[in-house]
C-alpha positions as CSV (number, residue, x, y, z in Angstrom):
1,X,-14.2,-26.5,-54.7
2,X,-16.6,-24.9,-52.2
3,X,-14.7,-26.2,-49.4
4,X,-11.4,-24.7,-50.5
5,X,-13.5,-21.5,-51.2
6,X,-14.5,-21.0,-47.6
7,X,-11.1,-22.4,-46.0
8,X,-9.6,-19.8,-48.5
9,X,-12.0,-17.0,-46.9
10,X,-11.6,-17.8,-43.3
11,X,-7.8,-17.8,-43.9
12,X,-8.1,-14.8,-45.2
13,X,-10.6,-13.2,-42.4
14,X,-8.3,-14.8,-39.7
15,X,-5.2,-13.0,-41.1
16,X,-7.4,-9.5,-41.6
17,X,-8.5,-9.8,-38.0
18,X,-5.0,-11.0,-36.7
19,X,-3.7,-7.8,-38.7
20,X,-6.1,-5.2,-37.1
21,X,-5.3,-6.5,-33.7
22,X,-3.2,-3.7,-32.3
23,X,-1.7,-6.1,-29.5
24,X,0.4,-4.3,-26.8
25,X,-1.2,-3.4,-23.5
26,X,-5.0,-2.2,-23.1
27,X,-6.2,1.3,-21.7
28,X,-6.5,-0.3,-18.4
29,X,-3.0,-1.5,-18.4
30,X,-1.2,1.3,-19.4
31,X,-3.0,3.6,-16.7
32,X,-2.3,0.8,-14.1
33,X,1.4,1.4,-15.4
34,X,1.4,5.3,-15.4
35,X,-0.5,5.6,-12.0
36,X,2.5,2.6,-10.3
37,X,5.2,5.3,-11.9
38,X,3.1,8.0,-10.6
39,X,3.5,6.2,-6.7
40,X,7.3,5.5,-7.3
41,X,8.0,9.0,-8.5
42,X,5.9,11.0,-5.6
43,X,7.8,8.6,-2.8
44,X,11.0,9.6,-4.2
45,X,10.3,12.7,-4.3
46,X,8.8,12.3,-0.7
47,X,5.5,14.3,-2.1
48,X,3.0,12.0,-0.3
49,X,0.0,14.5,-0.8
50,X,-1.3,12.6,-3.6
51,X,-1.0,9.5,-2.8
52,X,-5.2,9.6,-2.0
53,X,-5.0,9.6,-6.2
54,X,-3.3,7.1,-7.0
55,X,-3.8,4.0,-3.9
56,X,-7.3,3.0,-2.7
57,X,-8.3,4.4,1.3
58,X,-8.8,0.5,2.1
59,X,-5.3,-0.8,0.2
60,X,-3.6,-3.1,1.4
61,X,0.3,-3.5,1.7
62,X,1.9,-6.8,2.4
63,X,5.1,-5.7,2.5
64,X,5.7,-4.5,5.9
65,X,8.8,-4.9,7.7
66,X,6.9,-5.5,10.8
67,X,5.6,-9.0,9.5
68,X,2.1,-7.8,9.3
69,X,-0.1,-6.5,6.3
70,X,-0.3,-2.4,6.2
71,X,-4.1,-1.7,5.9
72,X,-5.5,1.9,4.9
73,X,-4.4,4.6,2.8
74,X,-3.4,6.7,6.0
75,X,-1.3,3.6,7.5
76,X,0.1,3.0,4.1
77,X,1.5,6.8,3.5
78,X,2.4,6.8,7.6
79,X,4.8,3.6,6.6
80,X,6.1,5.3,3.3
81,X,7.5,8.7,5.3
82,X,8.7,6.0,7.6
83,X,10.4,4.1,4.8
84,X,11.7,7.9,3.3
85,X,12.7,9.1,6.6
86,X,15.5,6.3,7.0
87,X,16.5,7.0,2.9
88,X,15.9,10.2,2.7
89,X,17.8,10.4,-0.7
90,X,16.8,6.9,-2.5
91,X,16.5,6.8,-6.0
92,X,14.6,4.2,-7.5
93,X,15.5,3.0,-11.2
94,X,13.1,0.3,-13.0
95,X,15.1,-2.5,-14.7
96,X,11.5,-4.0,-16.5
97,X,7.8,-3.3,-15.8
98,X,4.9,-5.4,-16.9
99,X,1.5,-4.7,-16.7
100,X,-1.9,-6.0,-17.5
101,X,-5.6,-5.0,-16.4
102,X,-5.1,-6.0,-12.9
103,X,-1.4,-6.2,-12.3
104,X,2.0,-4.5,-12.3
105,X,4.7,-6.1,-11.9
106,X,8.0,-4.0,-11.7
107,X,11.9,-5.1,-11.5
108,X,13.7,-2.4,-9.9
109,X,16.8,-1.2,-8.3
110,X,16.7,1.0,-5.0
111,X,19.7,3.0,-4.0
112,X,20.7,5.5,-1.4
113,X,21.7,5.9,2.2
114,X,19.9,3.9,4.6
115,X,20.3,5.3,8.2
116,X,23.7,6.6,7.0
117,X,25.1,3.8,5.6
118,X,25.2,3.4,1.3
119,X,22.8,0.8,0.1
120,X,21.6,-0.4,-3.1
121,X,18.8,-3.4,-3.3
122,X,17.0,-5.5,-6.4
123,X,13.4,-6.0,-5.7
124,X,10.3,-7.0,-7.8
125,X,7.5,-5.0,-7.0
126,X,3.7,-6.6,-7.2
127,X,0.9,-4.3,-7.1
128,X,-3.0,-5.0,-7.8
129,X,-5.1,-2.4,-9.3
130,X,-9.0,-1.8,-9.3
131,X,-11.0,1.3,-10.6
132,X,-7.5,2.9,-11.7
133,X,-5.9,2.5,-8.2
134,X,-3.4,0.3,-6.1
135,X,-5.5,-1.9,-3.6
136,X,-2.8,-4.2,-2.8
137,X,0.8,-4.7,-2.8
138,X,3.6,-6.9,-2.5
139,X,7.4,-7.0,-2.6
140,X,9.8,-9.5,-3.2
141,X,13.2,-9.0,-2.2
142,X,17.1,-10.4,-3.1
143,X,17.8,-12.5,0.2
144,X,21.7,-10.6,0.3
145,X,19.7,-7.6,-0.1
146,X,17.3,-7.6,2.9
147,X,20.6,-9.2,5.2
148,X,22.1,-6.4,4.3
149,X,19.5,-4.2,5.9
150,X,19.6,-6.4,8.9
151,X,21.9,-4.9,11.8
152,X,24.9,-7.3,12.9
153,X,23.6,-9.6,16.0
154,X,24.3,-7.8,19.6
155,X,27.9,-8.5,20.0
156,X,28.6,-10.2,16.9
157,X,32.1,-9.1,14.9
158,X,30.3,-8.6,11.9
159,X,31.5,-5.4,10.0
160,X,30.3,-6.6,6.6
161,X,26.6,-6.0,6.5
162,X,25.5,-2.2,4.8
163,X,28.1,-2.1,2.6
């Protein structure tokens, strides 16, 4: 009977505890979240005078088109007007976005005029966070998307790429 007792009152404690768990994201996650928005919504807007808020000065970005990792806040914001100076009017919608105490991950759609030419490209996003800012970043994207980008091969008939 005493045995039954205590399983009886550690089912019971187990449930209470399981109940008062709030569950969803932590403090840290959600401000990893709102400061990854935060960096999305000031490049779209091309307000970069912030950016000091919400990336660390030594960040780094491995997402370069140049095939090298982005080192430094300045470098970083340098590569960002760069990046808004060829879309100038890219809007930026975020399919899903996850987040825990270290990482944001976020699915999103990019759209706009690249050089000129209408483009729209799916990438997922990867960005580490310490101390409430971005220190590292990463992007993945679709394979069509990023030949797209790409500019035909000298003398090549190829009239379908930025479409």
């Amino acid at each position: 009977m005493k045995n039954l007792f205590l399983l009886l009152i550690i089912a019971t404690g187990s449930i209470c505890i399981s109940c008062n768990n709030s569950g969803g994201m932590s403090a840290t996650a959600k401000k990893n979240l709102e400061v990854n928005e935060a960096i999305m919504k000031a490049y779209e807007a091309g307000d970069f005078s912030k950016m000091g808020d919400y990336i660390a000065a030594d960040a780094v970005d491995h997402g370069s088109d140049k095939g090298y990792d982005v080192k430094g806040l300045d470098s970083i914001v340098a590569d960002m007007k760069r990046y808004r100076a060829m879309m100038p009017d890219m809007k930026s919608s975020n399919t899903r976005s996850l987040a825990d105490d270290e990482y944001v991950f976020t699915w999103a759609t990019i759209s706009g005029n690249m050089n000129g030419k209408p483009m729209t490209m799916s990438s997922i996003d990867v960005s580490k966070f310490k101390d409430g800012k971005a220190v590292e970043h990463w992007i993945y994207m679709d394979p069509k998307d990023m030949m797209a980008m790409m500019p035909p091969p000298p003398g090549s008939a190829d009239t379908t790429r930025m479409k």
